[in-house]
Structure formats: structure tokens, C-alpha cells
PyMOL CGO cylinders between C-alpha atoms (Angstrom):
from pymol import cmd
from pymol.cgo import CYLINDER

trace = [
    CYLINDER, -2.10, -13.06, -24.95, 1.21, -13.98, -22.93, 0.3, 1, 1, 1, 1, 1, 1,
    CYLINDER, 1.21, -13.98, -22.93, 1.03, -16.92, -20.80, 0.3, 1, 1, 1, 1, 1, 1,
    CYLINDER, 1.03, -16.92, -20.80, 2.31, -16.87, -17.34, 0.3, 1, 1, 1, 1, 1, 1,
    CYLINDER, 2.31, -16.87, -17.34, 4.70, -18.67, -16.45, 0.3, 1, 1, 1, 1, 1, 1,
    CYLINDER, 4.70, -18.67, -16.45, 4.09, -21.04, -13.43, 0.3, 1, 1, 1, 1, 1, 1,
    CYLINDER, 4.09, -21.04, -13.43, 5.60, -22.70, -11.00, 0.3, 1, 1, 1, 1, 1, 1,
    CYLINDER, 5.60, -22.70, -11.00, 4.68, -26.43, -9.45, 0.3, 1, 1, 1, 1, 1, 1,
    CYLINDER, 4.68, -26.43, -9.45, 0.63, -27.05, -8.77, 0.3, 1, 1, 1, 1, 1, 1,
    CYLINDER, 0.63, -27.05, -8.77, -0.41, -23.65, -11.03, 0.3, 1, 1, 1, 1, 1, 1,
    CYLINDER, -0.41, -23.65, -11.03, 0.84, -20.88, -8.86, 0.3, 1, 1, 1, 1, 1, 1,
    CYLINDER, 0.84, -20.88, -8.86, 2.22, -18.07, -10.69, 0.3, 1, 1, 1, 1, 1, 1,
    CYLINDER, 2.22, -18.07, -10.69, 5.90, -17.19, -10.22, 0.3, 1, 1, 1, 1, 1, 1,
    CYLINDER, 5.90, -17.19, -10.22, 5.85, -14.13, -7.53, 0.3, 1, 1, 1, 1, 1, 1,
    CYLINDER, 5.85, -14.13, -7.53, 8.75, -11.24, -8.72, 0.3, 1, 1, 1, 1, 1, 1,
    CYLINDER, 8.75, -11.24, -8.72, 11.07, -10.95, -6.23, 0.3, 1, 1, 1, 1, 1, 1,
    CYLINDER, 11.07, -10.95, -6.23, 10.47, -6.69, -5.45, 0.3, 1, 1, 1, 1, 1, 1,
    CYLINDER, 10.47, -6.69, -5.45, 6.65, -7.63, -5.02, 0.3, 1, 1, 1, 1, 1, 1,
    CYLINDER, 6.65, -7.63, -5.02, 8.01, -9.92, -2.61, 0.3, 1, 1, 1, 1, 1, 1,
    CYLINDER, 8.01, -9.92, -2.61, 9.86, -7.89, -0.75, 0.3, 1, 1, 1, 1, 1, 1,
    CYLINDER, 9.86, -7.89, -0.75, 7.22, -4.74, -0.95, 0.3, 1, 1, 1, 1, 1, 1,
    CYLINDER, 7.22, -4.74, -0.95, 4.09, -6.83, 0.22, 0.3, 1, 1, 1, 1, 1, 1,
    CYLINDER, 4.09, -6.83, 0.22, 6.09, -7.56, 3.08, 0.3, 1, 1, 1, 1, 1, 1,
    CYLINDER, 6.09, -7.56, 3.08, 7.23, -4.25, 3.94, 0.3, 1, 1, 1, 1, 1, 1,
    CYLINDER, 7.23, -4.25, 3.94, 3.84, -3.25, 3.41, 0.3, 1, 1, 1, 1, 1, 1,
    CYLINDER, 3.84, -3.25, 3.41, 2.26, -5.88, 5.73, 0.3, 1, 1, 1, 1, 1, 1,
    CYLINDER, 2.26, -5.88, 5.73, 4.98, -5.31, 8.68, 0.3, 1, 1, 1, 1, 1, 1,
    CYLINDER, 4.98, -5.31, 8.68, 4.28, -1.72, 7.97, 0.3, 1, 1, 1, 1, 1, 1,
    CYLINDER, 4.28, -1.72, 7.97, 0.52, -1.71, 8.34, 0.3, 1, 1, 1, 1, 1, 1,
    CYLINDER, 0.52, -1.71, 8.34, 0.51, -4.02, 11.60, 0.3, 1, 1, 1, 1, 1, 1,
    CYLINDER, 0.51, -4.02, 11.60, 2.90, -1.60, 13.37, 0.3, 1, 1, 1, 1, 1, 1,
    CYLINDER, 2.90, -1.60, 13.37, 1.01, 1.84, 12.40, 0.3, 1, 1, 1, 1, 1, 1,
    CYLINDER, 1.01, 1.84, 12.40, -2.11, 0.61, 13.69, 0.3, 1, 1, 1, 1, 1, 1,
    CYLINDER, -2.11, 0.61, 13.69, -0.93, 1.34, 17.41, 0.3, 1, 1, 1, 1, 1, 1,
    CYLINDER, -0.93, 1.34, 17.41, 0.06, 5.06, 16.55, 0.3, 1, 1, 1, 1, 1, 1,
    CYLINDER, 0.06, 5.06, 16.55, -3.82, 5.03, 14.89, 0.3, 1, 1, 1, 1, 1, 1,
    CYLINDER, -3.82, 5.03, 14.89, -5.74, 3.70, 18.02, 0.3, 1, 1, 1, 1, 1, 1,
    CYLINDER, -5.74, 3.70, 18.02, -4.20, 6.77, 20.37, 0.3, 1, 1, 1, 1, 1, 1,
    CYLINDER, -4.20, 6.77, 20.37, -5.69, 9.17, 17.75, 0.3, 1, 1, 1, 1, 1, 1,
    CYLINDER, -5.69, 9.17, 17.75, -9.06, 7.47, 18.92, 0.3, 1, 1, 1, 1, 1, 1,
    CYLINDER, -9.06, 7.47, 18.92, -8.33, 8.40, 22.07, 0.3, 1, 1, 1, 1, 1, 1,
    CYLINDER, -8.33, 8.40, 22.07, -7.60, 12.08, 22.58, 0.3, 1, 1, 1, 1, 1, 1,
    CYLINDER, -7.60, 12.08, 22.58, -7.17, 12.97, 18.69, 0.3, 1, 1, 1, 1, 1, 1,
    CYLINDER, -7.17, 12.97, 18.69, -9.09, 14.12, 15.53, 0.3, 1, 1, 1, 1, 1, 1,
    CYLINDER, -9.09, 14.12, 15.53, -11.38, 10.31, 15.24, 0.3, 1, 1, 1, 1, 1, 1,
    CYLINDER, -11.38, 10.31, 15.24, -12.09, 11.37, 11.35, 0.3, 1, 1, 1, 1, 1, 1,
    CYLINDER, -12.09, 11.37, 11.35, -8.43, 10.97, 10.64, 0.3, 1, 1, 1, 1, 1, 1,
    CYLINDER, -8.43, 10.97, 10.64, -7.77, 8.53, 12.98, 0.3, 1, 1, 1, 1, 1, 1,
    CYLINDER, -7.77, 8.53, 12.98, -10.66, 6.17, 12.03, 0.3, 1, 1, 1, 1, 1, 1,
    CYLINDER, -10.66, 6.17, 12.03, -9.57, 6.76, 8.38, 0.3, 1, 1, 1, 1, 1, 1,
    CYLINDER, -9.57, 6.76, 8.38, -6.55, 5.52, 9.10, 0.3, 1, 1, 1, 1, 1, 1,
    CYLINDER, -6.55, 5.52, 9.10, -7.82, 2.83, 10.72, 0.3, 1, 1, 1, 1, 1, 1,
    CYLINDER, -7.82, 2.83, 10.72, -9.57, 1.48, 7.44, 0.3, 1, 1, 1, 1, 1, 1,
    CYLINDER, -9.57, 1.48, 7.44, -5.89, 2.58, 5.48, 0.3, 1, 1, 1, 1, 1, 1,
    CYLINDER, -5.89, 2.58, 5.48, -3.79, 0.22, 7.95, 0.3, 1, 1, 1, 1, 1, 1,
    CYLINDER, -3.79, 0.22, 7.95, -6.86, -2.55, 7.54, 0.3, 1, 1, 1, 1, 1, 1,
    CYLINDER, -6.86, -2.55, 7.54, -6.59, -2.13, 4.00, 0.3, 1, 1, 1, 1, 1, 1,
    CYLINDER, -6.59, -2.13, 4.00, -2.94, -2.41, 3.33, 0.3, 1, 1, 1, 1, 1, 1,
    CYLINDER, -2.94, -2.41, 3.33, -2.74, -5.31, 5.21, 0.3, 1, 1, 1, 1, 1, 1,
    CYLINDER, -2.74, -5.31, 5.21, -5.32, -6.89, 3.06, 0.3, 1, 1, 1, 1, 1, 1,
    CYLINDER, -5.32, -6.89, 3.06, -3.67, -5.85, 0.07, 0.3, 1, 1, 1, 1, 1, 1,
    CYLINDER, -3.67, -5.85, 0.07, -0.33, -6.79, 1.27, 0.3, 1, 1, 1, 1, 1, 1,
    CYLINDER, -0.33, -6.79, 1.27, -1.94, -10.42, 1.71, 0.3, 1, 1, 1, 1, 1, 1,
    CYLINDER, -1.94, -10.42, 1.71, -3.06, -9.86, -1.90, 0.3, 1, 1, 1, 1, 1, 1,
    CYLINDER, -3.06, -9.86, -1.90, -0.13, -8.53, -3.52, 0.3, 1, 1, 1, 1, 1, 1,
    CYLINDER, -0.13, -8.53, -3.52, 1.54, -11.81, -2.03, 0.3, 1, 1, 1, 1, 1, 1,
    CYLINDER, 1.54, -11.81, -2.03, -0.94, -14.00, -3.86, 0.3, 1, 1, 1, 1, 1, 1,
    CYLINDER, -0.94, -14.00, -3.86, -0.04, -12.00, -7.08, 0.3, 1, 1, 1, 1, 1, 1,
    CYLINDER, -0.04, -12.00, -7.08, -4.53, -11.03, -7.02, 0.3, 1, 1, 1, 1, 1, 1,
    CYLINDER, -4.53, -11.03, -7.02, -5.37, -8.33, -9.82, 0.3, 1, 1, 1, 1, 1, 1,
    CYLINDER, -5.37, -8.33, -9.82, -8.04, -6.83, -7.32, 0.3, 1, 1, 1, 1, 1, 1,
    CYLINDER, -8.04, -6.83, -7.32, -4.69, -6.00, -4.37, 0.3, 1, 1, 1, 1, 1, 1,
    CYLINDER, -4.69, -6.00, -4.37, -3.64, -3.63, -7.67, 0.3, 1, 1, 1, 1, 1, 1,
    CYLINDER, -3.64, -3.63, -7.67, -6.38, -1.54, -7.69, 0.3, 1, 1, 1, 1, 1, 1,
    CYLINDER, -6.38, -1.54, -7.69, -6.65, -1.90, -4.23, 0.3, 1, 1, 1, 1, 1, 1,
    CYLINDER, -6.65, -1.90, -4.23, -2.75, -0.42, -3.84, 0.3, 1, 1, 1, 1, 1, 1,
    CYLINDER, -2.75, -0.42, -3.84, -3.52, 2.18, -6.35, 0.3, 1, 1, 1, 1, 1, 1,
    CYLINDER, -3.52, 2.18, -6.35, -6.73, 3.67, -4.58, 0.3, 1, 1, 1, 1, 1, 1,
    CYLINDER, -6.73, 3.67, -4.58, -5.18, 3.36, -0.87, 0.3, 1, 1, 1, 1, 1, 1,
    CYLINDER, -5.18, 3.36, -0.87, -1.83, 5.30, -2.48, 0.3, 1, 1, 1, 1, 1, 1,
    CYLINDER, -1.83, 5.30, -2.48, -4.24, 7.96, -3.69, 0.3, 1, 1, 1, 1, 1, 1,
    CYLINDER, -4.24, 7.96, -3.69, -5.47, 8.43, -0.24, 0.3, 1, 1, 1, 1, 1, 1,
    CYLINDER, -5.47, 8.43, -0.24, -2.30, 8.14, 1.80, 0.3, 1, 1, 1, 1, 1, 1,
    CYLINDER, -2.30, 8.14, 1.80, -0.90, 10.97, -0.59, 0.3, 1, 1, 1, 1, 1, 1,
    CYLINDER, -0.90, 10.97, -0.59, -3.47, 12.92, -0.69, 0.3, 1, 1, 1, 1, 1, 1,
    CYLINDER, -3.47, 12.92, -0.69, -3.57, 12.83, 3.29, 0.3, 1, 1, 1, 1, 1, 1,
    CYLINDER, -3.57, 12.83, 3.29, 0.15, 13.76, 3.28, 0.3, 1, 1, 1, 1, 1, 1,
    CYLINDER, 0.15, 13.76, 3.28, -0.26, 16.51, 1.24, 0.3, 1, 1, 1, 1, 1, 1,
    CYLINDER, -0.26, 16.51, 1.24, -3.61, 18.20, 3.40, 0.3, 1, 1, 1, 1, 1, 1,
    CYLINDER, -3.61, 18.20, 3.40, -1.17, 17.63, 6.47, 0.3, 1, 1, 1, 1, 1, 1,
    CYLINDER, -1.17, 17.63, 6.47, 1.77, 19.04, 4.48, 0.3, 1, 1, 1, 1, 1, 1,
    CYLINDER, 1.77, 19.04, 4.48, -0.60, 22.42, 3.89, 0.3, 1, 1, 1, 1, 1, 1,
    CYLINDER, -0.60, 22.42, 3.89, -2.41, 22.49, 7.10, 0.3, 1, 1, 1, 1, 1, 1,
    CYLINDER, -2.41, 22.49, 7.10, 0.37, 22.16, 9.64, 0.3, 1, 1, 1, 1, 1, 1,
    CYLINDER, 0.37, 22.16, 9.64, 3.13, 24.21, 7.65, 0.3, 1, 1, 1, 1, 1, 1,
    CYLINDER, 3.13, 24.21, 7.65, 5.87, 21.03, 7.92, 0.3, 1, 1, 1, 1, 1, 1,
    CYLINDER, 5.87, 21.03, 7.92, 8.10, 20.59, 5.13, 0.3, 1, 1, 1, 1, 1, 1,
    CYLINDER, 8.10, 20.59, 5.13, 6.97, 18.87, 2.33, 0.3, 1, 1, 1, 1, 1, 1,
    CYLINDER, 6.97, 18.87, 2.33, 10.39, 17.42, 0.28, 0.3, 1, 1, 1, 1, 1, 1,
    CYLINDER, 10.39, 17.42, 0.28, 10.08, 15.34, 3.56, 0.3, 1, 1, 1, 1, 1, 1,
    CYLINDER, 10.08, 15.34, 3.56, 6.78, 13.97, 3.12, 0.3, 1, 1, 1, 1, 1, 1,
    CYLINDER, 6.78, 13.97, 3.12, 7.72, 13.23, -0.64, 0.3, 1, 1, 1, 1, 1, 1,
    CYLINDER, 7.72, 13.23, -0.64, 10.92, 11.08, 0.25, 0.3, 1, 1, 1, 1, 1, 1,
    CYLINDER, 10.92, 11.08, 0.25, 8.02, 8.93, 2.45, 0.3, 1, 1, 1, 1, 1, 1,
    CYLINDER, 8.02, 8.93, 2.45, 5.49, 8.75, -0.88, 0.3, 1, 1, 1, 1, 1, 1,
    CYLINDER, 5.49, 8.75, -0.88, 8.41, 8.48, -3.63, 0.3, 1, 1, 1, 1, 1, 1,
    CYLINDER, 8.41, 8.48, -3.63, 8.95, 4.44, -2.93, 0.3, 1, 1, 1, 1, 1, 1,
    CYLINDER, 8.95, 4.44, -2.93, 5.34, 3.78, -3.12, 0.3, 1, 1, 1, 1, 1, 1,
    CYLINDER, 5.34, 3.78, -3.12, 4.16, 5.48, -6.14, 0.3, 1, 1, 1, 1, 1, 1,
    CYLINDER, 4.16, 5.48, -6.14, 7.91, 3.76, -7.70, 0.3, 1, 1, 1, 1, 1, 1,
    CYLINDER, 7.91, 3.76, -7.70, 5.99, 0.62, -6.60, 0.3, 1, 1, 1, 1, 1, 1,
    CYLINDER, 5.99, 0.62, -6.60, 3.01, 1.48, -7.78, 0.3, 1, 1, 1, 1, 1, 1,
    CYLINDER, 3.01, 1.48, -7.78, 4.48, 1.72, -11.33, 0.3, 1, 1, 1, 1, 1, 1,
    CYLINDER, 4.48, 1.72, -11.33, 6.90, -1.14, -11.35, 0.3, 1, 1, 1, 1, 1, 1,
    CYLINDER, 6.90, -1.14, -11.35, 3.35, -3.10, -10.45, 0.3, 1, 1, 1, 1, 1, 1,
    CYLINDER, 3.35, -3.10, -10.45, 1.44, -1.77, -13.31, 0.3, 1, 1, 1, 1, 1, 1,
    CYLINDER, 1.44, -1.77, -13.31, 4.25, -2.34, -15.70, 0.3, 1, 1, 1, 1, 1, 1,
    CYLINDER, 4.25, -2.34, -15.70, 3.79, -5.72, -14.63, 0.3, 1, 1, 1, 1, 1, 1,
    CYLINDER, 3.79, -5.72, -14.63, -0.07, -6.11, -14.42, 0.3, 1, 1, 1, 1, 1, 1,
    CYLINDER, -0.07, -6.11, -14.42, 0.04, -8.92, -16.88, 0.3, 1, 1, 1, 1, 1, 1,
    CYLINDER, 0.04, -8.92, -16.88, 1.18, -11.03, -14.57, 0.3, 1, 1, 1, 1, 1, 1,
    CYLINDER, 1.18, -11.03, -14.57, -1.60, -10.11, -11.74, 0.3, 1, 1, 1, 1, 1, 1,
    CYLINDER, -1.60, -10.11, -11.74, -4.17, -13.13, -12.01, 0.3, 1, 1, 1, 1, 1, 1,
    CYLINDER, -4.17, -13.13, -12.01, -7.85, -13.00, -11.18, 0.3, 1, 1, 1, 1, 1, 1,
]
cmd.load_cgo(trace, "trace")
């Protein structure tokens, strides 16, 4: 097995794109939770409490990603599934564009790979 390298008092080194992502991620979540809390109010609630949870859960994960946790992985990976698969119903229901809607997933599954390439260095 590869050891990690680590820095001063056991912390694990943090790549610099993780970084950067978990933090676009986290100021990304915190301002599409306002957008989310005026579906409550005169929207579809199904879609807008579900993206409730998603803005909840990125955060979270963000946080986790930051602390370089295996579990903020899988978490990424399952809340990517869902945010693409709620593009794509939107993309078919409402007749918009879709090449769109794939420039706005195409950075997140490219993160989603660079961050499985380097799962090894994801700790427990």
C-alpha cells in the first residue's frame, strides 16, 4: 500500500484543484439555497425540497472534501448522479437546450474523475 504523505501533526497534504473545487462547491451551495427557498413558496415543493437536501449536502461534502474524508467521495459521486439526472428530466420536460446544461455538468463529472483517480489519498 502507498503511504500518504503528510504534512506537520498527521494531516494529509490537500491537492491544490480539491482545494479550489471544495470551495467553489461550498460558496456555490450557500448561494443556491436562496433560489431553493422561493420554490417553497409558490413552486413545485418536490423539487424544491430536493434541492434543499442537494444544497445541504454539498455543503457537507464540500466541508468533507476539504478534510480530504473518503465518505465526501461517495458523497460527491451520489449528489452528481442526482444533480445530472435532474438536469437532464428538466432538459426533456421544458424543451431548453441541452449542450447548455452539459457545459454546467462537464466541470463536475471532470472533478469527479480527477477525485477518483486520486482516491488513494482520501483517508477514513
Amino acid at each position: 500500500m502507498e503511504k500518504l504523505s503528510k504534512t506537520t501533526f498527521g494531516r494529509v497534504k490537500k491537492p491544490i484543484p480539491v482545494i479550489i473545487f471544495a470551495l467553489i462547491l461550498f460558496l456555490g451551495s450557500i448561494y443556491s439555497i436562496a433560489p431553493v427557498l422561493s420554490l417553497f413558496s409558490g413552486g413545485n415543493i418536490f423539487i424544491g425540497g430536493l434541492m434543499g437536501v442537494l444544497a445541504f449536502a454539498n455543503i457537507v461534502t464540500a466541508v468533507g472534501l476539504l478534510k480530504m474524508k473518503r465518505w465526501a467521495l461517495y458523497s460527491y459521486t451520489v449528489c452528481l448522479f442526482v444533480e445530472v439526472s435532474i438536469f437532464l428530466y428538466f432538459s426533456f420536460v421544458t424543451s431548453q437546450r441541452v449542450f447548455p446544461i452539459f457545459l454546467i455538468i462537464l466541470p463536475g463529472v471532470g472533478a469527479l474523475i480527477y477525485f477518483w483517480s486520486i482516491s488513494k489519498k482520501f483517508v477514513s
